[in-house]
C-alpha positions in Angstrom: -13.7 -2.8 5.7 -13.6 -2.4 2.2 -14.3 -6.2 0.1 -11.9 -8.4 -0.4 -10.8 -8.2 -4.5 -11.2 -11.2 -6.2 -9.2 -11.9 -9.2 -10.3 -10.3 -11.6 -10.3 -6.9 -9.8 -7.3 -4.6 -10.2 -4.6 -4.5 -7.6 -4.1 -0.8 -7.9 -7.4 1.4 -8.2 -6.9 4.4 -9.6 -9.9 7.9 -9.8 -10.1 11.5 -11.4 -11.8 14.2 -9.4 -11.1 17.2 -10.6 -7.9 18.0 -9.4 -7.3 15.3 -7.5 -6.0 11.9 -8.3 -6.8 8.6 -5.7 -4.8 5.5 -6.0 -6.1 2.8 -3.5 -3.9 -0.5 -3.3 -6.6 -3.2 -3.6 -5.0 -7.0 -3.0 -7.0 -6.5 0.7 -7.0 -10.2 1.1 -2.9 -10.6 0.9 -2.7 -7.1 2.9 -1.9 -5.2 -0.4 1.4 -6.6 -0.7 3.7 -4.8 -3.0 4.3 -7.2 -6.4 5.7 -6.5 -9.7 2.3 -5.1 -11.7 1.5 -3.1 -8.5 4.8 -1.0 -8.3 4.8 -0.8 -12.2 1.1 0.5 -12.0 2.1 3.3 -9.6 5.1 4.2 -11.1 2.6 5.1 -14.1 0.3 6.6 -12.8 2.9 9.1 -11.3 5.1 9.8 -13.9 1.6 10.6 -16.0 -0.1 13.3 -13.0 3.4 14.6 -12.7 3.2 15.8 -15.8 -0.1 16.3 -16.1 -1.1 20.3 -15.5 -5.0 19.5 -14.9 -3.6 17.1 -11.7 -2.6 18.6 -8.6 -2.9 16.1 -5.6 -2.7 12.6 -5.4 -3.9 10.6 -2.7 -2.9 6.9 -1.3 -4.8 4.6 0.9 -5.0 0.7 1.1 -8.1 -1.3 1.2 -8.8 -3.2 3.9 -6.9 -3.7 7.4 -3.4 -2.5 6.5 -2.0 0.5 3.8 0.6 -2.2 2.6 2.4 -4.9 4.7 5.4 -4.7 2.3 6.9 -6.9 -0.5 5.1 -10.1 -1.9 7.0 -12.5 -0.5 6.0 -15.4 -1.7 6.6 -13.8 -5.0 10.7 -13.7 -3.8 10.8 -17.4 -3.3 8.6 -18.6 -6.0 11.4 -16.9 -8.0 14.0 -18.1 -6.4 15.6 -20.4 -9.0 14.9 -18.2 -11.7 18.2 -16.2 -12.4 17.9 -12.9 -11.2 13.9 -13.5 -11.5 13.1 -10.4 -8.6 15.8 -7.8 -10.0 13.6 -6.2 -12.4 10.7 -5.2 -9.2 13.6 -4.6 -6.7 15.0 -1.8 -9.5 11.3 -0.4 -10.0 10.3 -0.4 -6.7 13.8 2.0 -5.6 13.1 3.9 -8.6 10.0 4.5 -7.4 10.5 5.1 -4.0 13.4 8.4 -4.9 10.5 9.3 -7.7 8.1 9.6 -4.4 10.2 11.3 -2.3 10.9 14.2 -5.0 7.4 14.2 -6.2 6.9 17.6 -7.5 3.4 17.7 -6.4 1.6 17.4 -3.3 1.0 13.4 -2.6 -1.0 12.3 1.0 -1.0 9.1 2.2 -4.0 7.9 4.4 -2.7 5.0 6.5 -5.7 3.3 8.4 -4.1 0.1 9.2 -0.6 -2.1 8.6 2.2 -0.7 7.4 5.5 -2.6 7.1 8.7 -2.6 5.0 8.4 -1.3 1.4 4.8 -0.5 2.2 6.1 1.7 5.2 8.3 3.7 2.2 5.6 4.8 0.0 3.6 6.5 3.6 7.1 8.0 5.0 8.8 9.1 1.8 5.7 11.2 0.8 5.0 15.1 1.9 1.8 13.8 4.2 1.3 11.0 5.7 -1.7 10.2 8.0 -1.6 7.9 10.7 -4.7 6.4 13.0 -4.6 4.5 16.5 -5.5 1.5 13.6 -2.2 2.4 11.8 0.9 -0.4 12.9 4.1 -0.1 11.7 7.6 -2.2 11.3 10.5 -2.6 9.2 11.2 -6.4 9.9 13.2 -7.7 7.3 16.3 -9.2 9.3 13.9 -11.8 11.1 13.3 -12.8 7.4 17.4 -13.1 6.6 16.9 -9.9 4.6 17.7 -6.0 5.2 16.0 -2.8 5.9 15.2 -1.3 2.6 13.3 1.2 0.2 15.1 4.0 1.2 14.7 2.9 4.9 18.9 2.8 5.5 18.2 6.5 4.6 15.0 7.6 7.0 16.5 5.1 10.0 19.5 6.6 9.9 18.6 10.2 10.4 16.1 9.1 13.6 17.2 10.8 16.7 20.0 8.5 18.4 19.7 5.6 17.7 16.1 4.5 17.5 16.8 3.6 13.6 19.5 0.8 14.6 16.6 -0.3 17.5 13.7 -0.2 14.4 16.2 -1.8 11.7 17.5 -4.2 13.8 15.0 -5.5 16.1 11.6 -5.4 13.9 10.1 -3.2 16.8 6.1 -2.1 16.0 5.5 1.7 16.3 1.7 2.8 16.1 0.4 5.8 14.8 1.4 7.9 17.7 4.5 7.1 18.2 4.9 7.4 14.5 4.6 10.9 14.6 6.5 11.7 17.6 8.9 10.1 16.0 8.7 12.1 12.6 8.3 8.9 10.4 4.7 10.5 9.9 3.0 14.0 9.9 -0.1 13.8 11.2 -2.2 11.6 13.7 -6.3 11.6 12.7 -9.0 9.5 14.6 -9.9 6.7 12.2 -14.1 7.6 12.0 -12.6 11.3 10.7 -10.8 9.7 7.6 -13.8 9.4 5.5 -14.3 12.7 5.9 -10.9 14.0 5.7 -10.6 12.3 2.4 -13.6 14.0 1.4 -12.4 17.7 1.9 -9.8 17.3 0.7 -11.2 16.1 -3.0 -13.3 19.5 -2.5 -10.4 21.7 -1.9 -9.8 24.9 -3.9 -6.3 25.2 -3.7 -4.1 22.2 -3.9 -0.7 23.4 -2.5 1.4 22.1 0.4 0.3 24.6 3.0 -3.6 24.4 2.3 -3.6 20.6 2.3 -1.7 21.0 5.8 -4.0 23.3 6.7 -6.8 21.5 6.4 -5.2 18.1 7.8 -4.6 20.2 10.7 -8.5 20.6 11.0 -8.9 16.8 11.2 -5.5 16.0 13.3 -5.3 15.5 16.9 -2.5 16.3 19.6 -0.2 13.4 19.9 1.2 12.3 23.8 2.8 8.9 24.0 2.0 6.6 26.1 4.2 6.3 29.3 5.4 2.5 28.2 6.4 3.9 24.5 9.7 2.4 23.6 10.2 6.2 22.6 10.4 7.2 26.1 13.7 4.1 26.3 15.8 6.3 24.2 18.3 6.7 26.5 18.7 3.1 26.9 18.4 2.5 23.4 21.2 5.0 22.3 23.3 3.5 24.9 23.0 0.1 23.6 22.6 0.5 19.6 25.2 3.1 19.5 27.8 0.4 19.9 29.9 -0.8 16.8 28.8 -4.4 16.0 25.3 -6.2 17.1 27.5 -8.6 19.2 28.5 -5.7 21.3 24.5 -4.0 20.9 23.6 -7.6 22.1 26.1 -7.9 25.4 25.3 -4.1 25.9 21.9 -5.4 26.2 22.4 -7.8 28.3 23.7 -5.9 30.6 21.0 -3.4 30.6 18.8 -6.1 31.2 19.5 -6.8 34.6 19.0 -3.2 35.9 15.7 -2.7 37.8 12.9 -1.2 35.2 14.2 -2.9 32.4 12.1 -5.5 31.6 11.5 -4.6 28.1 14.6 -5.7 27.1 13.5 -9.3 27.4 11.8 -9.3 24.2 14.2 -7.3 22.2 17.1 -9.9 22.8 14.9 -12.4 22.0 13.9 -10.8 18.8 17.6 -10.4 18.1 18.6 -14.0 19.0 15.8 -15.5 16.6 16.9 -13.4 13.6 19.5 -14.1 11.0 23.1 -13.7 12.3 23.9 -12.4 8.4 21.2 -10.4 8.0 21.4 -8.4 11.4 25.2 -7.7 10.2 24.5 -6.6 7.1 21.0 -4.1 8.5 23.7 -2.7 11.2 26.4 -1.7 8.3 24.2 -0.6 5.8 21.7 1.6 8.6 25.7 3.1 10.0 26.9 4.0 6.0 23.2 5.8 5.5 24.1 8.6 8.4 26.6 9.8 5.5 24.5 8.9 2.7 22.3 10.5 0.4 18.8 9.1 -0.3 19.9 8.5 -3.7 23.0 6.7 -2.8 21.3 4.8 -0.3 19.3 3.5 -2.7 21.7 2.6 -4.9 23.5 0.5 -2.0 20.4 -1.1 -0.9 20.0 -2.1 -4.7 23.0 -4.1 -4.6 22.9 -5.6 -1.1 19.2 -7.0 -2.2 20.4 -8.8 -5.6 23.6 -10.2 -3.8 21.1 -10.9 -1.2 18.9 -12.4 -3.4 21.7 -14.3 -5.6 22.6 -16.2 -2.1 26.4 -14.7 -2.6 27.4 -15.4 1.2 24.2 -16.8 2.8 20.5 -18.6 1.8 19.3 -16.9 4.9 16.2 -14.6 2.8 14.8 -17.8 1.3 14.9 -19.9 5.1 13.3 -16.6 6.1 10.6 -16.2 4.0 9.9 -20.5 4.1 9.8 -20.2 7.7 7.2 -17.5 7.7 4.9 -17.6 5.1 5.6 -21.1 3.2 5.5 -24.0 5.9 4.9 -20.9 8.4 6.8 -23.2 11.1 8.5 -20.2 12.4 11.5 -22.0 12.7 14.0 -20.8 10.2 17.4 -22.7 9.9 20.1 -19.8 9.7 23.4 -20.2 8.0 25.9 -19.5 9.9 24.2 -20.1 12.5 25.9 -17.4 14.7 26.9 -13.8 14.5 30.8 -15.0 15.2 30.4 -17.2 11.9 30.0 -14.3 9.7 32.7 -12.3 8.9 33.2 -8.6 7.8 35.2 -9.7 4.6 32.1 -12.2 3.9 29.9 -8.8 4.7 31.6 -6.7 2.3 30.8 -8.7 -0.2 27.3 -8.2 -0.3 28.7 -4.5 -0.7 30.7 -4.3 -3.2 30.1 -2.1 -6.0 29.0 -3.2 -9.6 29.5 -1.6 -12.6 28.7 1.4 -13.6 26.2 0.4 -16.0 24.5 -2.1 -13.6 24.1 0.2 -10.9 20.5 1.7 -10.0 20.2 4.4 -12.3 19.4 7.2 -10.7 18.5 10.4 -12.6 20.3 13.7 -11.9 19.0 16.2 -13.9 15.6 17.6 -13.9 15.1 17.3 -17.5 15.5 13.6 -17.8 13.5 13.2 -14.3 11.6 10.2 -15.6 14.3 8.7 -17.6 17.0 5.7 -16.4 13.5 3.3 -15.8 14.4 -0.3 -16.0 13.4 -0.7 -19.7 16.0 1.9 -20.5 19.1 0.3 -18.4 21.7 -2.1 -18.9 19.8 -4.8 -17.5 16.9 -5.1 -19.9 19.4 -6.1 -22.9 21.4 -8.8 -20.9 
């Protein structure tokens, strides 16, 4: 395990080898969590090897235990009383993540360990990612009153069935594995070959999408699920998170529950039960629009459910959240409403609504301007 950074270490490490380019998120000690200067230090360095003809792969790992487990929480709710204190990192970081996804070089992601949330975006979204029996994976944000984000209303949606309602909606943990059979990752390698692996491919010759396959095809193993995978529920799950609201999900559910063999369900209505009534609504809707979405426009929706989110429009429930968990960490968060009957679709179509144009997420459209419509050049910065 890589040492823990102290303060006056970076939180984003970045090398030249030749052709290749490393960026290792360092902030081991707080799992690299994803805060302001670290998605503003990686939009840089991006932008600059893009553009740069000497640099030709780029390579991401995490020190320590986990790749990222997400967004700095505490960094939401010590900013919670500020006025719009988290809007500028919330546009950055959806920049960034449609930036990553259309990356016009080859970019690998090396995920040894947890990897949650926005953390999960920057392994998925990119051409390679690398999973290990160490690598863990979730997008929880409705037990935190908050929805699945980072592009994830896009990728959950186009899962086969749907397993991106179950994932979304219930917090569920994949590993590395199951990651893969799952397409949410590209390749599976044995943890002791990563060193390795990372090694070759600084020494490769050619830099292009099918050599740096090739050779993480050298390193990769066969992947077989184990017989308990909740990937081998999918009946059962499409059956039950196909249905139109997460009251019905919930009684279909239920129901399931009391057939012979289905004792997993136990935990899943649990997890369901604990997690914000608001928040579960809103995951559901926005997961169900991004089937007939665009990456681009699902990032533009989640934009604008996370600053009505975030601006409490129709429910505190993301600050309780985040208290609950990582503040007084009682686990006990006080939801309001209370109950999925209490929320409403009108009150749910307000956290939808459209802004203006100008205070949209600006993403770009042509080529040309690729790297334009950052946050410094939008409405926002002059209000």
């Amino acid at each position: 395990m890589a040492q823990a950074a102290n303060q006056e270490e970076p939180v984003v490490l970045s090398e030249e080898v030749g052709h290749v380019r490393l960026i290792t998120l360092n902030k081991p000690r707080q799992l690299n969590v994803i805060s302001s200067e670290v998605v503003s230090l990686l939009a840089g360095y991006l932008e600059t090897w893009e553009k740069d003809d000497v640099a030709e792969l780029i390579v991401l790992k995490g020190a320590g235990r986990a790749f990222s487990a997400g967004g700095d929480l505490r960094m939401f709710y010590d900013r919670r009383k500020s006025k719009d204190g988290c809007l500028e990192v919330a546009y950055r970081m959806y920049w960034l993540c449609y930036h990553i996804h259309t990356y016009k070089k080859t970019l690998v992601a090396l995920v040894n360990g947890i990897s949650m949330g926005g953390g999960a975006a920057l392994m998925v979204l990119m051409k390679f990612s690398v999973v290990t029996e160490k690598t863990v994976f979730a997008t929880p944000e409705a037990s935190v009153g908050f929805h699945t984000d980072c592009g994830f209303s896009y990728l959950h949606s186009h899962l086969p069935g749907h397993l991106g309602e179950y994932l979304a909606l219930t917090g569920a943990r994949l590993n590395g594995k199951e990651l893969v059979a799952a397409k949410l990752a590209t390749h599976f390698v044995p943890s002791e070959k990563l060193p390795e692996l990372e090694k070759r491919l600084i020494s490769l010759n050619k830099y292009d999408g099918d050599a740096v396959k090739s050779l993480i095809e050298e390193f990769s193993s066969d992947v077989q699920i184990d017989e308990e995978s909740i990937l081998n529920k999918q009946s059962v799950i499409d059956e039950c998170f196909s249905k139109d609201s997460v009251e019905g999900i919930i009684s279909s559910l239920e129901a399931e529950a009391l057939k012979e063999g289905n004792g997993w369900i136990g935990p899943v209505l649990k997890s369901l039960n604990r997690s914000s009534p608001t928040a579960l609504k809103i995951t559901l809707r926005s997961i169900r629009d991004g089937r007939e979405q665009t990456l681009a426009e699902c990032l533009k929706k989640e934009f604008r459910l996370t600053i009505n989110t975030l601006r409490t429009i129709i429910s505190g429930d993301v600050y309780e959240g985040i208290r609950a968990l990582t503040i007084d960490k009682d686990n006990a968060p006080k939801w309001d409403p209370t109950s999925l009957d209490k929320v409403s679709d009108e009150d749910v179509d307000l956290v939808f609504q459209p802004f203006e144009a100008q205070l949209e997420l600006q993403i770009p459209e042509k080529e040309e301007n690729r790297w334009g419509a950052k946050y410094e050049n939008s409405a926002y910065a002059t209000l």
